[in-house]
N, C-alpha and C positions, 0 to 999 in steps of 0.2 A: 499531260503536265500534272506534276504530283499538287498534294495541298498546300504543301509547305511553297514550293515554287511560284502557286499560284498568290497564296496571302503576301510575299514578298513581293510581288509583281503590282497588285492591285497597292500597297503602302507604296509604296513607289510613284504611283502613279496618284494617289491622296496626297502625299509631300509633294509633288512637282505641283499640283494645284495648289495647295494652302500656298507653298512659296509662291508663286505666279498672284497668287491673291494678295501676297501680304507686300509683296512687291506695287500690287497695282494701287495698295491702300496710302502706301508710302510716297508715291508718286501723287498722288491725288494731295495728301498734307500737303508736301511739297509745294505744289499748285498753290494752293487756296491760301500759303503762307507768304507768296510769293507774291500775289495778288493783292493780299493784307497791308503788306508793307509800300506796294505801291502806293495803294491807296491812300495811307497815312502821311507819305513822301507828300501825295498832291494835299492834303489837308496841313501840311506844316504850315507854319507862320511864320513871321520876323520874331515875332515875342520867343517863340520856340528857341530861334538861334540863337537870341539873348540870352536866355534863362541857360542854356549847355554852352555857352563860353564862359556865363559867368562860375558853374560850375568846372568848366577846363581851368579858370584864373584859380580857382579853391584846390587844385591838384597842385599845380605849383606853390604854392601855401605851404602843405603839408610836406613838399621836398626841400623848399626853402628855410622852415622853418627845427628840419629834421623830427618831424612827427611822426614820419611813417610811409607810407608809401604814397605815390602819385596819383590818386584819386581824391577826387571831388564831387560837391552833391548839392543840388537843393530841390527845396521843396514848394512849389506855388500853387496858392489857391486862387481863384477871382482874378488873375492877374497880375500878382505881387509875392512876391518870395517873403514865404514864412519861415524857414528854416534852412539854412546852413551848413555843412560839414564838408570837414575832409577827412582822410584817414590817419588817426593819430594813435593806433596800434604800437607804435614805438614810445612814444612821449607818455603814455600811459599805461605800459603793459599790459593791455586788456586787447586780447583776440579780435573781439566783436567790436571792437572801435572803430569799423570800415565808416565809407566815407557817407553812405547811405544811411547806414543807421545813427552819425550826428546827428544827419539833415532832418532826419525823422523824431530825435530826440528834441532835437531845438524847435523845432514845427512844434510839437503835443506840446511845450512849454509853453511856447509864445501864444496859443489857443487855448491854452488852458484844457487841452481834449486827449484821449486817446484814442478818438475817429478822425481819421486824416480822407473824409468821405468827401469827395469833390475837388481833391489833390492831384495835382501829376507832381513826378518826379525828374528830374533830369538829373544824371550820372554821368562824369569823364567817359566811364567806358560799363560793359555790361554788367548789372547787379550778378554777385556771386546767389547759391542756393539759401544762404543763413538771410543776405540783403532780403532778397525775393521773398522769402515766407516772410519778412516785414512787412515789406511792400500789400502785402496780400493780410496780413493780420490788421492793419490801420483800415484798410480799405482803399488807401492810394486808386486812383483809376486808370491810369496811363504811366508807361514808364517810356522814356526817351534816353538813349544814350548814345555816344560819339566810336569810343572804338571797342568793337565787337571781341569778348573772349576768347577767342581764336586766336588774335590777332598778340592778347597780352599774352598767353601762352605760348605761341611762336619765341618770345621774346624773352619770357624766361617760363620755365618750367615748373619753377618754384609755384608759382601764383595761379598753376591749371586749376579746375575746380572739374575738370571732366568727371573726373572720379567719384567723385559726391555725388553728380548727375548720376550716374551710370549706379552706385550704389541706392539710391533716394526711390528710383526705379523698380525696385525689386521689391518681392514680400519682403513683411519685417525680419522675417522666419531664415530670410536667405541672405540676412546682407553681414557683413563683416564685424561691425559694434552688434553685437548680441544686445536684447531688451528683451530683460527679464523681469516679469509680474513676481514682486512677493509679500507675504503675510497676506493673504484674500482675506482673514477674519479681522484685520482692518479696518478696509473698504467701507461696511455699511457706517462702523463706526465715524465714520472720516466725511463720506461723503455726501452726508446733510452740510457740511461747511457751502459746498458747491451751490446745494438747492436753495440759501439762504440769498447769497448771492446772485444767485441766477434763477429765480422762481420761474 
């Protein structure tokens, strides 16, 4: 067998293993995601169900009221809903006006904070990628919601966010929106504002 034949043979044989590996890594997530959610099934509460229909009631809000689309949201700390929203995208022209990020706006008001640290959220249905990196910039510690985005995607295709997933994923270098650094002789100038702020 020549050399060429042979290094084709052994790559061949390193891809069937990485795949078989990356196969068995994904089955293991799988698993232990799978286990997760049990888990959390059996830790539910009544307050839980409370708190995600009164959220469901705040999605009909926002269809009733023609604010935007059919999501709702709140926010509870200690046992008591501090924040509110629905989505009112419509009624205010503003993209980010999902139903999550009221809930989060009217929560830091009514606390006067912008650590929402010891918060769950509960959502009509699954926080989109913009929700989420909220969720995760306050501190939020738990997210609950009712119907999974699969399921709002089935239903209409407008509202998928796979795509955002599946871009977010990737180096910065590789995804679709280009982010480009410019003026670097800026930077030092500039970013003592930060160290001020943030010693």
């Amino acid at each position: 067998m020549d050399t060429t034949r042979l290094l084709l043979l052994f790559s061949l044989i390193l891809f069937g293993a990485y795949t078989e590996h990356q196969g068995e890594k994904t089955m293991r997530k799988i698993h232990a995601n799978e286990t997760k959610q049990k888990q959390y099934k059996k830790e539910m509460k009544e307050e839980d169900a409370f708190f995600i229909r009164r959220a469901m009631e705040l999605s009909h809000v926002a269809v009733a009221d023609g604010h935007g689309h059919p999501f709702g949201s709140v926010v509870v700390k200690d046992g008591k809903i501090i924040g509110e929203g629905w989505n009112k995208t419509a009624v205010l022209h503003d993209p980010s006006a999902h139903a999550e990020v009221e809930a989060i706006r009217d929560a830091s008001k009514n606390i006067a904070s912008n650590s929402l640290a010891g918060c769950t959220i509960y959502a009509s249905a699954q926080p989109c990628p913009m929700c989420l990196s909220l969720i995760y910039l306050t501190g939020i510690e738990k997210v609950y919601y009712c119907i999974p985005g699969k399921t709002i995607e089935a239903m209409d295709a407008r509202l998928s966010v796979e795509h955002i997933y599946r871009e977010l994923a990737k180096p910065a270098v590789e995804r679709s929106i280009p982010e480009i650094p410019i003026l670097p002789e800026e930077v030092e100038k500039n970013v003592g504002l930060y160290k001020v702020h943030y010693p």
